[in-house]
C-alpha positions in Angstrom: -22.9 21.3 9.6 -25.3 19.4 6.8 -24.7 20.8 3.2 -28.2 22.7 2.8 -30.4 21.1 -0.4 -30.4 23.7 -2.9 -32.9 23.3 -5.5 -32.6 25.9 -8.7 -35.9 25.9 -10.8 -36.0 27.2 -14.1 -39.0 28.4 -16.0 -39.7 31.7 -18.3 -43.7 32.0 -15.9 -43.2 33.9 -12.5 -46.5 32.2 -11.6 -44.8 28.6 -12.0 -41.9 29.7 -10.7 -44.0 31.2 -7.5 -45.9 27.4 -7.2 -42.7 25.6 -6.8 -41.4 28.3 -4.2 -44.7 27.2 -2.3 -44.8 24.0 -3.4 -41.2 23.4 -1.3 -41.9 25.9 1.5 -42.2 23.1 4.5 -39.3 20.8 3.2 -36.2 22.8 4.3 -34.8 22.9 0.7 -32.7 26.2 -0.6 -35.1 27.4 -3.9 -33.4 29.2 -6.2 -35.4 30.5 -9.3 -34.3 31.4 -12.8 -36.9 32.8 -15.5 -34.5 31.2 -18.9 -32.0 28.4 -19.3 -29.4 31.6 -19.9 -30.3 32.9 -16.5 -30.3 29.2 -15.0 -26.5 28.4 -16.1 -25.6 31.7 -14.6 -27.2 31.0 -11.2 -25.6 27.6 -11.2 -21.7 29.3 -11.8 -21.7 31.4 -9.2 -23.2 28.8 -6.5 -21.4 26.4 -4.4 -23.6 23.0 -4.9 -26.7 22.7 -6.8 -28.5 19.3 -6.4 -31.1 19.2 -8.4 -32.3 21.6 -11.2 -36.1 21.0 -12.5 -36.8 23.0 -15.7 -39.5 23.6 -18.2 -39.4 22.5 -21.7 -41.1 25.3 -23.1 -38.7 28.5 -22.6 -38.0 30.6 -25.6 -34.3 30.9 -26.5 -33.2 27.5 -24.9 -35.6 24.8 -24.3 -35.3 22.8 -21.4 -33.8 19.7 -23.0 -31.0 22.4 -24.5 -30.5 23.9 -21.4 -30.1 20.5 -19.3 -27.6 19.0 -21.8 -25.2 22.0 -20.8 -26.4 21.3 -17.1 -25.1 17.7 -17.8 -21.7 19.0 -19.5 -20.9 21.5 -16.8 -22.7 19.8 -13.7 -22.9 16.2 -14.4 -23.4 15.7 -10.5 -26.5 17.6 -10.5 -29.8 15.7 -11.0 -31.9 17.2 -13.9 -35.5 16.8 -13.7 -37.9 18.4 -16.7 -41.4 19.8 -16.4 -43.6 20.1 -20.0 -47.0 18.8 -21.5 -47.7 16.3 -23.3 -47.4 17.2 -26.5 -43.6 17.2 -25.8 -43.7 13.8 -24.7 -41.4 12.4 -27.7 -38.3 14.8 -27.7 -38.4 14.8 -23.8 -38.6 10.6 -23.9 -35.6 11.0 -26.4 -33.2 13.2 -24.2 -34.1 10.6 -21.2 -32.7 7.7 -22.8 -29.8 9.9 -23.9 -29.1 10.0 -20.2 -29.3 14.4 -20.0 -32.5 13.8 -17.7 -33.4 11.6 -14.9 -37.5 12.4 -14.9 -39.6 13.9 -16.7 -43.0 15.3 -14.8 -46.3 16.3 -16.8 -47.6 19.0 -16.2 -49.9 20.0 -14.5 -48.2 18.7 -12.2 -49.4 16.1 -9.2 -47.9 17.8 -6.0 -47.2 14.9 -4.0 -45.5 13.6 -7.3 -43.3 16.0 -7.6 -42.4 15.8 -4.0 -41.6 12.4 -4.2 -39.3 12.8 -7.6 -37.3 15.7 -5.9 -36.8 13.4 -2.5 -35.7 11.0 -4.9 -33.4 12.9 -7.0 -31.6 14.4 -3.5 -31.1 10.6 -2.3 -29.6 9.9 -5.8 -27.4 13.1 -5.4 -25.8 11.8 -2.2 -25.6 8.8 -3.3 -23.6 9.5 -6.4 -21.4 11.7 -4.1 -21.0 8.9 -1.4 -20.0 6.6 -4.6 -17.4 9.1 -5.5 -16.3 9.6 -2.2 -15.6 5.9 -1.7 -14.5 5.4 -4.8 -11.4 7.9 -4.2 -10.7 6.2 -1.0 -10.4 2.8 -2.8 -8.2 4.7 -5.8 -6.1 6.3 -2.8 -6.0 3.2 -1.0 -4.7 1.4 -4.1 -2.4 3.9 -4.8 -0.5 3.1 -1.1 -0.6 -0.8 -1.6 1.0 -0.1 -5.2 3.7 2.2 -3.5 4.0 0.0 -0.4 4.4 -3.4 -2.8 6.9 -1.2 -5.0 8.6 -0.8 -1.9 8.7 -3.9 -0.8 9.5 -5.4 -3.9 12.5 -3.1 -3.7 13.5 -4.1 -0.1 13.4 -7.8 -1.2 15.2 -6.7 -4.3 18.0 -5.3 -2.3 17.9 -7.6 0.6 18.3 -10.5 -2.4 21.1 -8.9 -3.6 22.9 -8.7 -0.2 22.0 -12.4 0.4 23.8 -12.9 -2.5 27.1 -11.1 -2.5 27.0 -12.8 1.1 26.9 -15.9 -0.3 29.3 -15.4 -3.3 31.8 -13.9 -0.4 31.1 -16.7 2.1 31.6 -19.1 -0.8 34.9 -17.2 -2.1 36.4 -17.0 2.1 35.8 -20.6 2.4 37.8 -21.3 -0.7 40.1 -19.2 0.5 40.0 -20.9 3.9 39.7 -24.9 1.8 43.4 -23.9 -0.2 45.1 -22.6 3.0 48.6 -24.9 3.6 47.6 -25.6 7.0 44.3 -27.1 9.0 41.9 -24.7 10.5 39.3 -25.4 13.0 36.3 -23.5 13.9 34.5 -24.8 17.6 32.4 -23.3 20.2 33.3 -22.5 23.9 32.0 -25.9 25.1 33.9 -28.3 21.9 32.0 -28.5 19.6 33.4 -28.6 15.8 31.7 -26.6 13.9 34.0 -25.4 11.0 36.9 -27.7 9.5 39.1 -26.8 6.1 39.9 -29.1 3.9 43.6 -29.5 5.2 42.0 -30.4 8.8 39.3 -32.6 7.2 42.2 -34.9 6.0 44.7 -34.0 9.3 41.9 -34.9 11.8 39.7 -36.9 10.3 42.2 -39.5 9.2 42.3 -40.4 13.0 38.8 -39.8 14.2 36.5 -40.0 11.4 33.8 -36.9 10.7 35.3 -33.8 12.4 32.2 -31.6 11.7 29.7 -32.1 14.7 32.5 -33.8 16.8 33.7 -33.0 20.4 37.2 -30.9 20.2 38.7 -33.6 23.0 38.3 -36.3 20.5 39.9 -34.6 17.6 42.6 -32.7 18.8 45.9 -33.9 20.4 46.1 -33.6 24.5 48.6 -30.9 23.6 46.3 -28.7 21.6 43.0 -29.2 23.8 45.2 -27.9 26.8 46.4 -25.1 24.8 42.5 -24.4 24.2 41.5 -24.9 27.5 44.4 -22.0 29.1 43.4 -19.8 26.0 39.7 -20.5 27.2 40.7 -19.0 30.7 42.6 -16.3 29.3 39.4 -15.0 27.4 36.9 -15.6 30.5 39.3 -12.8 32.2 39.4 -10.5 29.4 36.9 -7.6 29.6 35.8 -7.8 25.8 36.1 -12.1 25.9 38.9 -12.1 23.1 41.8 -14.0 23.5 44.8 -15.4 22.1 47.7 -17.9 22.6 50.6 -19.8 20.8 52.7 -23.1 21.7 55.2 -24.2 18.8 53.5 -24.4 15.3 50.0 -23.7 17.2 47.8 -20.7 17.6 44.8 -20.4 19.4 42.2 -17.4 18.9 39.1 -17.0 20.6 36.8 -13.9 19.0 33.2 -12.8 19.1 31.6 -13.8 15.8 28.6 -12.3 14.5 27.4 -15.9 13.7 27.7 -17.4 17.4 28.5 -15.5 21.1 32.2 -16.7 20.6 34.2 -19.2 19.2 37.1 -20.9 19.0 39.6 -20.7 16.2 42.6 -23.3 15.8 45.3 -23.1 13.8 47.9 -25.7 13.6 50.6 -26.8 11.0 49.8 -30.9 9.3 53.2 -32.0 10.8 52.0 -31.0 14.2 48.8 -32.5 13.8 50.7 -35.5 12.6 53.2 -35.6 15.6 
């Protein structure tokens, strides 16, 4: 259901008060009436939403310009629109360019004027509260990008420092693996060399050239490729695809690798290579 347009009208003569009543009676507004800007700032604390206020300047006690400037403190929302002759042209002129009053109307008053300032001052109402509106969607919206690229920033942070102690750890294991006294090498199911330490490297690679990239047949001895080839078998019947097998100074472990589906591993002592 529409928010109703509630209009409060302040002015210390019943009979003015009465001609705005009238004045409004076809447009579907809420009037509410208040006979001194005392009375007026009452009426607007104990209703919900006011949208526009239109008082006199005249009033004894508190003039209309005093009475909107509290209007402005405690409503700022609400559109102020003043009433007065004009012999109070300069002090209302003043309190317009202080920005405490949208319009100011002479009176008397043209009716269709005074229609059209009210319609007016309604549409500026809901537009301000559109503005508003929109304007806390774009703060909250803001506010979920700055946590969502916190966030991510953190993921990326973390996901950084994984990559690195990865790294550090690969770099330290193939140290490791580089200083070991004996050759070790890395191949897939169907041959191919994918992993050689620096033993193998000088083992293998002083009869064949590059060992990285090559086919298994053409760097290993017909001994060791047959003791791949059985261990190969062995892990094709195995029901998790891990298998294992020694001959002399040789070992042979095939094991699922988080890197590849399986792999080969060969281990093999530099005087076997050599024989």
């Amino acid at each position: 259901m529409a928010e109703p347009v509630r209009i409060l009208c302040v002015d210390d003569e019943r009979n003015v008060l009465r001609s705005l009543e009238r004045l409004f009676l076809d447009d579907g507004y809420d009037i509410r009436t208040a006979l001194s800007g005392a009375e007026g700032l009452l009426a607007l604390g104990q209703l919900d939403t006011v949208q526009v206020v239109i008082s006199d300047y005249r009033m004894p006690g508190m003039n209309g310009v005093e009475f909107l400037s509290e209007v402005r403190k405690n409503w700022p929302d609400t559109v102020r629109i003043i009433l007065s002759g004009y012999a109070d042209t300069g002090a209302i002129v003043s309190a317009i360019n202080d920005g405490q009053i949208y319009k100011f109307i002479a009176k008397p008053w043209n009716e269709d004027e005074i229609r059209v300032a009210v319609t007016n001052a309604v549409e500026r109402y809901n537009l301000g509260r559109e503005n508003r509106t929109l304007a806390a969607e774009l703060r909250a919206k803001n506010d979920e990008l700055t946590a969502l690229n916190r966030d991510l920033e953190a993921r990326v942070e973390e996901r950084t420092a994984a990559l690195t102690t990865q790294n550090r750890l690969l770099t330290e294991s193939l140290n490791i693996l580089d200083n070991l006294p004996f050759a070790v090498v890395g191949m897939s199911l169907d041959g191919t060399v994918f992993q050689c330490n620096r033993k193998g490297m000088v083992c293998f690679g002083n009869r064949i050239g590059p060992v990285i990239g090559a086919d298994r047949r053409e760097v290993l001895t017909a001994a060791q490729n047959r003791l791949v080839d059985r261990v190969i078998d062995e892990s094709r019947r195995s029901s998790n695809g891990n298998a294992s097998g020694e001959e002399g100074n040789h070992r042979v472990v095939i094991e699922r690798s988080p890197y590849t589906s399986e792999c080969v591993i060969l281990i093999v002592n530099e005087e076997a290579v050599r024989g």
